[in-house]
TORPA-4810 file (N, C-alpha, C, O; in nm, 3 decimals):
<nodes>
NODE_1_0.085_-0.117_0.000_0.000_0.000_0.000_0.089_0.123_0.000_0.167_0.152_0.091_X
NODE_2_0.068_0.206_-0.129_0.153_0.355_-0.105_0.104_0.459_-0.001_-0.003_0.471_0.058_X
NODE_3_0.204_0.522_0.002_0.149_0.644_0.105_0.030_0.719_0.076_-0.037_0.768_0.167_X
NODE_4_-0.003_0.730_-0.063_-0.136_0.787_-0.106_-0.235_0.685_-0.040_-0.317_0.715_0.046_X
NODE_5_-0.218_0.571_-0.086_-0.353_0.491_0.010_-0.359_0.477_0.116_-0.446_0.401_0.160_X
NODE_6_-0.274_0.541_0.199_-0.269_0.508_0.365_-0.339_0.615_0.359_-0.456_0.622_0.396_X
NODE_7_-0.266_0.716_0.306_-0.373_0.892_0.354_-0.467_0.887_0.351_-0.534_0.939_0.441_X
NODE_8_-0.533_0.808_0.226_-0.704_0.775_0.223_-0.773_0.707_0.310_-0.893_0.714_0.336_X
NODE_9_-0.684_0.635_0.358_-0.739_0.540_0.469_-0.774_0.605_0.582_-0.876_0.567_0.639_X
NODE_10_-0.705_0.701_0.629_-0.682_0.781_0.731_-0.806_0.883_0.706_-0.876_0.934_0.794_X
NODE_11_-0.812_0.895_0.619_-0.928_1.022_0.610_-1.062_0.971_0.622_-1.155_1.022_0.684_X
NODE_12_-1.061_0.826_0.533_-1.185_0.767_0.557_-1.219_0.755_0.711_-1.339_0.747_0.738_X
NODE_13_-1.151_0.755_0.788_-1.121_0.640_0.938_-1.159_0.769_0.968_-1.268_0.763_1.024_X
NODE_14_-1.102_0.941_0.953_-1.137_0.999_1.016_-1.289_1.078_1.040_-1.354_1.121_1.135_X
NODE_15_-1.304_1.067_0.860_-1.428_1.091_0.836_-1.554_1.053_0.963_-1.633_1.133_1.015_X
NODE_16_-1.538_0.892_0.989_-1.638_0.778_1.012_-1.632_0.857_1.226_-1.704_0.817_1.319_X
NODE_17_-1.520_0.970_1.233_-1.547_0.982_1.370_-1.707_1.072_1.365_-1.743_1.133_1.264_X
NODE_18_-1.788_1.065_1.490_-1.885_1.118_1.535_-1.839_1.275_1.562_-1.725_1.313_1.589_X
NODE_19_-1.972_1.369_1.546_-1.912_1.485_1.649_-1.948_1.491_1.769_-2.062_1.478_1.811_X
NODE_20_-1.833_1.516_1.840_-1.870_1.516_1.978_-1.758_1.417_2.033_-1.710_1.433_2.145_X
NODE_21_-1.728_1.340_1.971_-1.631_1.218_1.985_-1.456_1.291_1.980_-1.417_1.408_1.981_X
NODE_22_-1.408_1.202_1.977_-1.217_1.209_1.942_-1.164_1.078_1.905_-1.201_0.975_1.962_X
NODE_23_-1.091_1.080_1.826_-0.998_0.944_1.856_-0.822_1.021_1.873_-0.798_1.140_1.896_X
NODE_24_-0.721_0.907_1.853_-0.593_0.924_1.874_-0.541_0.915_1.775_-0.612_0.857_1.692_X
NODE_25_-0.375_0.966_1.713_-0.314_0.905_1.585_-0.288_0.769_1.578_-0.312_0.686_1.490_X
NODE_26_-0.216_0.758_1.726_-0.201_0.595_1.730_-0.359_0.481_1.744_-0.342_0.370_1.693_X
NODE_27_-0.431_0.493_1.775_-0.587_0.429_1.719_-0.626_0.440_1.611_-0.725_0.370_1.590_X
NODE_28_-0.582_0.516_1.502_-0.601_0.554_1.403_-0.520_0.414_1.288_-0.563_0.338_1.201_X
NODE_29_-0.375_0.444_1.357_-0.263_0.362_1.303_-0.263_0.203_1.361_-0.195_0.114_1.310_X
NODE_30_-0.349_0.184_1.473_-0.357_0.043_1.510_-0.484_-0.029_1.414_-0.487_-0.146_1.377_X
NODE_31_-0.593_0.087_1.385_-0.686_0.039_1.333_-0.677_-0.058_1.173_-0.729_-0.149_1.108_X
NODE_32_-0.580_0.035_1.176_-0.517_0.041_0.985_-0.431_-0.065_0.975_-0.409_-0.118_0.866_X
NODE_33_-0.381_-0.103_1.078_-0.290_-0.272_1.090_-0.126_-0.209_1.084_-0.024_-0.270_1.051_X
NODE_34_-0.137_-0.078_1.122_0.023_-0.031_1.116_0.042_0.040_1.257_0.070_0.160_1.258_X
NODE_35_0.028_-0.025_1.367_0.051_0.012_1.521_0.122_0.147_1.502_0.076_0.257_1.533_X
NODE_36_0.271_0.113_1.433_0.377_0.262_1.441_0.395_0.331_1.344_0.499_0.361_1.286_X
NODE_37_0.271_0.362_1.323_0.256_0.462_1.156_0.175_0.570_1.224_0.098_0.639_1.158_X
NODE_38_0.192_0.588_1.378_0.110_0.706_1.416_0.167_0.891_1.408_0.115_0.999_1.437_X
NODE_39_0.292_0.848_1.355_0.328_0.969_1.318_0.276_1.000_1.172_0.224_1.107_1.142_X
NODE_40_0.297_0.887_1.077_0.263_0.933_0.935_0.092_0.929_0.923_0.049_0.943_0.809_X
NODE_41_0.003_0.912_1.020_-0.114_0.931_1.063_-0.143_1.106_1.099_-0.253_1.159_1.115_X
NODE_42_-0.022_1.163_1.103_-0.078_1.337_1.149_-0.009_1.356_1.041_-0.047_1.465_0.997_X
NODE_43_0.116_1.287_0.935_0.115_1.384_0.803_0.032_1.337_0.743_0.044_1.395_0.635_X
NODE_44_-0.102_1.228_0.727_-0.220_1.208_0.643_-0.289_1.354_0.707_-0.319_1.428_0.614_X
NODE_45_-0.307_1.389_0.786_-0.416_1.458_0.838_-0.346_1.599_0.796_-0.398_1.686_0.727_X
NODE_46_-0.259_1.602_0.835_-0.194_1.755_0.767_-0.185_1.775_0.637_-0.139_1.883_0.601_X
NODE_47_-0.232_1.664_0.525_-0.255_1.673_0.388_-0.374_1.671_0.378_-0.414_1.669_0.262_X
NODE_48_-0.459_1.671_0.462_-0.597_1.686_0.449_-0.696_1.785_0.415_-0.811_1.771_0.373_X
NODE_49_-0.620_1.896_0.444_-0.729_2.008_0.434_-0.797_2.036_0.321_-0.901_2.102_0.321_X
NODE_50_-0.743_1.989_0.216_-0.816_2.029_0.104_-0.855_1.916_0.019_-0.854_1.919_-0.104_X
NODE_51_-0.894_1.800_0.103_-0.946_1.710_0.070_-1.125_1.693_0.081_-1.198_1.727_0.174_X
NODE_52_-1.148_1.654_0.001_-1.318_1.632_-0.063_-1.344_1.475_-0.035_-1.264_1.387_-0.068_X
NODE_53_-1.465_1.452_0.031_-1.531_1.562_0.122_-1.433_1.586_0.252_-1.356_1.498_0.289_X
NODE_54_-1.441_1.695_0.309_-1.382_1.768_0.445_-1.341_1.629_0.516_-1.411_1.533_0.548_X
NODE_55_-1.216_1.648_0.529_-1.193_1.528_0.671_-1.196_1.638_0.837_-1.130_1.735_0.873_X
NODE_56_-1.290_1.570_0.888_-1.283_1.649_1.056_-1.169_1.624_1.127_-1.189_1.577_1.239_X
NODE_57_-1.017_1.647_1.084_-0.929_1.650_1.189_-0.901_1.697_1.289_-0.819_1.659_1.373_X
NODE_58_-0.960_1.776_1.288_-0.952_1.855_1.480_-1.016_1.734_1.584_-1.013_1.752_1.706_X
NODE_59_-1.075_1.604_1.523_-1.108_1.530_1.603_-1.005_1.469_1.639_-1.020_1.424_1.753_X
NODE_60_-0.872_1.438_1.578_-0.781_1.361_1.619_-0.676_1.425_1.710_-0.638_1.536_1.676_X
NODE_61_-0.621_1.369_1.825_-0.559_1.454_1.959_-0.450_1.338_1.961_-0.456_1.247_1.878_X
NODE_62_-0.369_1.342_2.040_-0.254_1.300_2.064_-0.331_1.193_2.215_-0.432_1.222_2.280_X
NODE_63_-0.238_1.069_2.231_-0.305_0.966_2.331_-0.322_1.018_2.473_-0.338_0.942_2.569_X
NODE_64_-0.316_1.176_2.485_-0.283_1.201_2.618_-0.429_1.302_2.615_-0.504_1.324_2.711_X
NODE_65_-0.439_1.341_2.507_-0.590_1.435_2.482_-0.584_1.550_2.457_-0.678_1.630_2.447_X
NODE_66_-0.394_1.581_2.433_-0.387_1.741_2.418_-0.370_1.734_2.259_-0.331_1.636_2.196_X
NODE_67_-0.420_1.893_2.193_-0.431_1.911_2.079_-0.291_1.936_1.999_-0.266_2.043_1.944_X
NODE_68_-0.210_1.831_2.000_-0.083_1.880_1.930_-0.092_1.914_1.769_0.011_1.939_1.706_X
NODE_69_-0.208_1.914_1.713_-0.240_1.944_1.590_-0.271_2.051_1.570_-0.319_2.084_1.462_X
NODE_70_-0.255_2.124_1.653_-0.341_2.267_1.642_-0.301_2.384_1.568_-0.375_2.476_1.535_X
NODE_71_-0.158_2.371_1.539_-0.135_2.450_1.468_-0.087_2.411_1.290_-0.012_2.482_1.224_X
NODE_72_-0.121_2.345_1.265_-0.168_2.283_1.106_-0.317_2.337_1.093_-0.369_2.305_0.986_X
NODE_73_-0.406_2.420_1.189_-0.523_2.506_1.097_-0.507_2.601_1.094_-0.388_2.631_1.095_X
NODE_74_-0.590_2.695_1.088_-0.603_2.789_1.001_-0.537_2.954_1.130_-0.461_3.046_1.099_X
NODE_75_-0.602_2.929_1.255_-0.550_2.916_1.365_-0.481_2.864_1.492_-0.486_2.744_1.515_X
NODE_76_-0.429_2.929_1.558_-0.408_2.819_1.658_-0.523_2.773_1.750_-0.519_2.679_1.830_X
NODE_77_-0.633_2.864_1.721_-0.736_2.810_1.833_-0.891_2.766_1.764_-0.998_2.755_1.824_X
NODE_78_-0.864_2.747_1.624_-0.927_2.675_1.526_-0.960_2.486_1.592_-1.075_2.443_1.601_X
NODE_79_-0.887_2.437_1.614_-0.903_2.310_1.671_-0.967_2.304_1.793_-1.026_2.202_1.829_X
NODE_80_-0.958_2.427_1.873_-1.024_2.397_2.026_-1.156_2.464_1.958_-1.263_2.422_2.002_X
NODE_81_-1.161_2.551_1.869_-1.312_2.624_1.809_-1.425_2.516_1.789_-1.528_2.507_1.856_X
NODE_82_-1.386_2.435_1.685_-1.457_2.360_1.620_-1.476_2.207_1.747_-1.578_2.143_1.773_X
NODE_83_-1.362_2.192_1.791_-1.385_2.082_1.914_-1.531_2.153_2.024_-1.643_2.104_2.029_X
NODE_84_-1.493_2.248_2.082_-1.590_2.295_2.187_-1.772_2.329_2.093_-1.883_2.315_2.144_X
NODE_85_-1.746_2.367_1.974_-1.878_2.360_1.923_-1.957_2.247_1.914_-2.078_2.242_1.894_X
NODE_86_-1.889_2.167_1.927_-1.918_1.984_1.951_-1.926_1.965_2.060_-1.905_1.845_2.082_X
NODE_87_-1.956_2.043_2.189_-1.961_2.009_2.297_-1.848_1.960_2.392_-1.882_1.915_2.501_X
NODE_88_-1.712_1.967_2.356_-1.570_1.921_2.393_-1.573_2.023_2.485_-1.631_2.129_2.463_X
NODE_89_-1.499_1.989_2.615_-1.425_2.116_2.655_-1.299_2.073_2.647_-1.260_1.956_2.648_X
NODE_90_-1.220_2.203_2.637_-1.133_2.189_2.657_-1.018_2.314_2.714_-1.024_2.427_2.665_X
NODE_91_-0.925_2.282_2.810_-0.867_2.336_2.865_-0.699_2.307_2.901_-0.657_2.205_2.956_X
NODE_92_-0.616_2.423_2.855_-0.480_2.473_2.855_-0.423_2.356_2.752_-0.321_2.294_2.784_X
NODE_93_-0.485_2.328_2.641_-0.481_2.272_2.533_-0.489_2.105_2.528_-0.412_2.027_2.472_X
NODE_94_-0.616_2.076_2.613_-0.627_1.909_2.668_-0.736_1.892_2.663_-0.793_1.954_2.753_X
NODE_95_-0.829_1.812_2.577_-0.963_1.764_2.608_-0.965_1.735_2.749_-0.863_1.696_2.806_X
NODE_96_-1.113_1.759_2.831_-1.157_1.735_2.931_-1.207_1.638_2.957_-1.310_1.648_2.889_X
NODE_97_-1.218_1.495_3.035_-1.259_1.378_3.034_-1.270_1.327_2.903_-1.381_1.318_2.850_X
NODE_98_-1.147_1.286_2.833_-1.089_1.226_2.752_-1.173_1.146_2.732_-1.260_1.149_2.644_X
NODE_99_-1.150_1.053_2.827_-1.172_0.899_2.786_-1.341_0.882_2.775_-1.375_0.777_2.720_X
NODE_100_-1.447_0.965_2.816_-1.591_0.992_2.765_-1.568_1.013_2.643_-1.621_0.919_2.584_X
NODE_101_-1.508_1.099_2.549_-1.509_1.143_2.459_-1.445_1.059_2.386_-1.465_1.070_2.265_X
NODE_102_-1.336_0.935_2.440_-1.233_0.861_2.341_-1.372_0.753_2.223_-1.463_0.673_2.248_X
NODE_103_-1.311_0.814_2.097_-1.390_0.732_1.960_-1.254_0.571_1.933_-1.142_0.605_1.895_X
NODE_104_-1.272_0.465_1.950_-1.203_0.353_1.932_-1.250_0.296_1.802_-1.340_0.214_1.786_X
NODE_105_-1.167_0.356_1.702_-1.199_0.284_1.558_-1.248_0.120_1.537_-1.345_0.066_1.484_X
NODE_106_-1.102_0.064_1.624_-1.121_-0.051_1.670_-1.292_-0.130_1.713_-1.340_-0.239_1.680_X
NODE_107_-1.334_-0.039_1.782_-1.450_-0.126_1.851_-1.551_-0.055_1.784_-1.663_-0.106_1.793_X
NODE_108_-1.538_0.079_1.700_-1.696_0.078_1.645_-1.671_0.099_1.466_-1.736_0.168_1.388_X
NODE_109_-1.575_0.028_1.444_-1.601_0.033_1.266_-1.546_-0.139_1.245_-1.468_-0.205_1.315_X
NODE_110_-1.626_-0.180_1.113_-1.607_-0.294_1.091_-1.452_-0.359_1.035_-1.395_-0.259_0.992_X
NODE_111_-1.383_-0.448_1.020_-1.259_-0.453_1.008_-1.242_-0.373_0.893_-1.327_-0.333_0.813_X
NODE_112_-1.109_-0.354_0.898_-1.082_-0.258_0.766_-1.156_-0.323_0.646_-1.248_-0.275_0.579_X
NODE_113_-1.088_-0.459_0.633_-1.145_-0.509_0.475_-1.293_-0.476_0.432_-1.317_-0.431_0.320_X
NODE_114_-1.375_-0.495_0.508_-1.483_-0.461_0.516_-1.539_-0.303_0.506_-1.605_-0.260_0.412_X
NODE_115_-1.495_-0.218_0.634_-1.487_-0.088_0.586_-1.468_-0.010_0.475_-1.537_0.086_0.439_X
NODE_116_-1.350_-0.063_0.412_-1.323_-0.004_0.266_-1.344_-0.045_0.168_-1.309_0.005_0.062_X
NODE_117_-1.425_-0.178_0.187_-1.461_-0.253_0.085_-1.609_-0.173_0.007_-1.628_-0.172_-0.115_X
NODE_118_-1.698_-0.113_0.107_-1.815_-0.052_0.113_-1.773_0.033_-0.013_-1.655_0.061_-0.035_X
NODE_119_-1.908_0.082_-0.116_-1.908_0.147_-0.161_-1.883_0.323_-0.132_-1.929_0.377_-0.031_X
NODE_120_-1.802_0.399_-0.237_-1.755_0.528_-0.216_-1.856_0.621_-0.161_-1.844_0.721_-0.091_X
NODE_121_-1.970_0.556_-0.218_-2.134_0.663_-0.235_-2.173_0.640_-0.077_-2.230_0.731_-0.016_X
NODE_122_-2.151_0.557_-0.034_-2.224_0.517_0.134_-2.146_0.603_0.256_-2.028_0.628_0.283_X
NODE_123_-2.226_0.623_0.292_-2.197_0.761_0.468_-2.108_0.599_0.531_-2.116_0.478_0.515_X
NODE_124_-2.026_0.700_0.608_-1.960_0.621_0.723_-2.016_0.619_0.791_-2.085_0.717_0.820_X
NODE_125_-2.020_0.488_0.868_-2.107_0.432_0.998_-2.082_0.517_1.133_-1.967_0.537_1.171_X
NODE_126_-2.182_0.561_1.196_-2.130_0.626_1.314_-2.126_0.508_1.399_-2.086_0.517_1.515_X
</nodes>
């Protein structure tokens, strides 16, 4: 799989998060069958922005819950913007009760093969 299809993968995966939810890079990269690809999991997401349809990356946080992505938007306080309009709080750059909010690709999307097997036209499963 090239790096172009991982990125897609990643966007799909990120797409399929809820709002209101979060996941991690590394959940992202365990989901995908590449445990230590959680760094090249935030350069998928940092190639994202001008991807069709919109990938919601401000949902993805670092395993500790702070927003180390934050400055790949548009602001620096673009990621806590769009997080807290979703009902997130967040504070001195850390989601607030994380683990309520943690989205586990793992436990709510079907195995990958399956996931991406689905047609392009079909909504991601919340």
């Amino acid at each position: 799989m090239g790096d172009k299809d991982f990125f897609e993968r990643v966007w799909e995966v990120v797409r399929a998060i809820p709002p209101g939810r979060v996941t991690t890079y590394g959940a992202i990269a365990r989901y995908l069958g590449s445990p230590r690809a959680a760094r090249l999991v935030g350069y998928a997401l940092n190639a994202s922005h001008s991807a069709y349809p919109p990938v919601p990356a401000h949902r993805v946080v670092n395993r500790l819950g702070y927003l180390t992505g934050k400055f790949h938007f548009p602001s620096p306080t673009t990621m806590q913007e769009r997080l807290e309009s979703e009902g997130i709080q967040v504070q001195h750059d850390r989601i607030q009760h994380f683990e309520a909010h943690f989205w586990d690709p793992v436990a709510h999307l079907p195995w990958p093969e399956v996931f991406f097997s689905r047609s392009c036209t079909e909504q991601p499963p919340l």
